[in-house]
C-alpha positions in Angstrom: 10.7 -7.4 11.0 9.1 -3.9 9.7 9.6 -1.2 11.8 6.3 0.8 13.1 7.7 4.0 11.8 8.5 2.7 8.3 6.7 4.1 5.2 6.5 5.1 1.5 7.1 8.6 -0.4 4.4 8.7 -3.0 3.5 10.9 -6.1 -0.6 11.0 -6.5 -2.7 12.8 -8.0 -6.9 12.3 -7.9 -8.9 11.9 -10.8 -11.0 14.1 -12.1 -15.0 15.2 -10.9 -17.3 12.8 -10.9 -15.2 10.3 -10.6 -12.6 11.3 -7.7 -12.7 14.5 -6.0 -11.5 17.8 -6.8 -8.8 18.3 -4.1 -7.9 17.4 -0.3 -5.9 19.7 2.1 -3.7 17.7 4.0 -2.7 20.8 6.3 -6.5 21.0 7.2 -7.2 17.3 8.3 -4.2 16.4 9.4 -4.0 13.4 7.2 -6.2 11.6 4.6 -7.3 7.9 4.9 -8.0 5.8 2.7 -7.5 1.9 1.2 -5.0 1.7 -1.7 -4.6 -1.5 -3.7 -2.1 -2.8 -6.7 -3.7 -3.4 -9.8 -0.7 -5.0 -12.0 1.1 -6.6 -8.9 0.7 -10.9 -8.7 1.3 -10.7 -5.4 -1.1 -8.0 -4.3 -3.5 -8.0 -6.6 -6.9 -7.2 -5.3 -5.5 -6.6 -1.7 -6.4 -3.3 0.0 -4.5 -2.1 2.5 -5.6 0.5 4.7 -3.1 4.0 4.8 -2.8 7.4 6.3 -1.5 10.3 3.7 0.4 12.9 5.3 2.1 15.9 3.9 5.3 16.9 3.2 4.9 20.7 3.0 2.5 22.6 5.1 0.3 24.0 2.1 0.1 20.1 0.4 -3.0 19.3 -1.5 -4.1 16.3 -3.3 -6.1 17.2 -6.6 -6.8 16.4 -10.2 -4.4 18.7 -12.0 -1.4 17.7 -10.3 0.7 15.3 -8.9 1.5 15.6 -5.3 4.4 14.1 -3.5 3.0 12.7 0.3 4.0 10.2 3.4 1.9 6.9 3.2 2.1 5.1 6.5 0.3 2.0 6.6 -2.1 0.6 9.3 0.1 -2.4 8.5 3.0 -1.9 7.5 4.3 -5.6 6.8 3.1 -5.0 3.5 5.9 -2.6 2.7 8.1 -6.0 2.2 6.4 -6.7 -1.3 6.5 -2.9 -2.7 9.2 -1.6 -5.0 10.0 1.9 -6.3 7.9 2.9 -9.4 5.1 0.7 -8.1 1.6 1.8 -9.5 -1.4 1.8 -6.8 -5.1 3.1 -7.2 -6.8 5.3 -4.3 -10.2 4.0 -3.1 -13.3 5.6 -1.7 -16.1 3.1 -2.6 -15.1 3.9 -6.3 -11.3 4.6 -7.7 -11.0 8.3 -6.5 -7.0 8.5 -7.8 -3.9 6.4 -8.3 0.1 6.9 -6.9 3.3 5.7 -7.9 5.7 4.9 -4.9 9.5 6.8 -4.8 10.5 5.6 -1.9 10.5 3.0 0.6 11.6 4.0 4.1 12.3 0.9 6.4 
């Protein structure tokens, strides 16, 4: 059983204007929401699964220049079974807005 509280350490970084967005400041929303899926996984592939990115310094932005270490909790976090350190992921917002690579798991 996956515990509620468990959750991933990511590096991400967003891609470039028009494509993604040029940055998003954690400290000012609180968090950032958005589906994630796993391009290169057989088991995931084409699954979304819904997340919450949270920062892990008060000053954290996301943006296209560099990549930013954040919390991902999931909505549902069973999914954290299948994942694996140095697992690549892509950032969605009706279009590919950025990818990730997961550092740790924390179950």
């Amino acid at each position: 059983m996956v515990k509620q509280e468990s959750h991933i350490i990511a590096t991400v970084q967003l891609l470039p204007p028009p494509e993604g967005r040029s940055s998003i400041c954690l400290e000012k929303a609180g968090y950032y929401g958005c589906p994630i899926f796993w391009p290169n996984n057989e088991q995931l592939n084409g699954q979304m699964n819904d997340v919450r990115m949270y920062a892990t310094s008060p000053d954290t932005c996301i943006d296209d220049e560099h990549k930013t270490t954040v919390i991902i909790r999931f909505l549902y976090p069973e999914v954290i079974q299948l994942l694996h350190v140095g697992m690549k992921f892509r950032m969605w917002e009706g279009k590919d807005i950025g990818n990730g690579t997961i550092v740790e798991l924390v179950v």
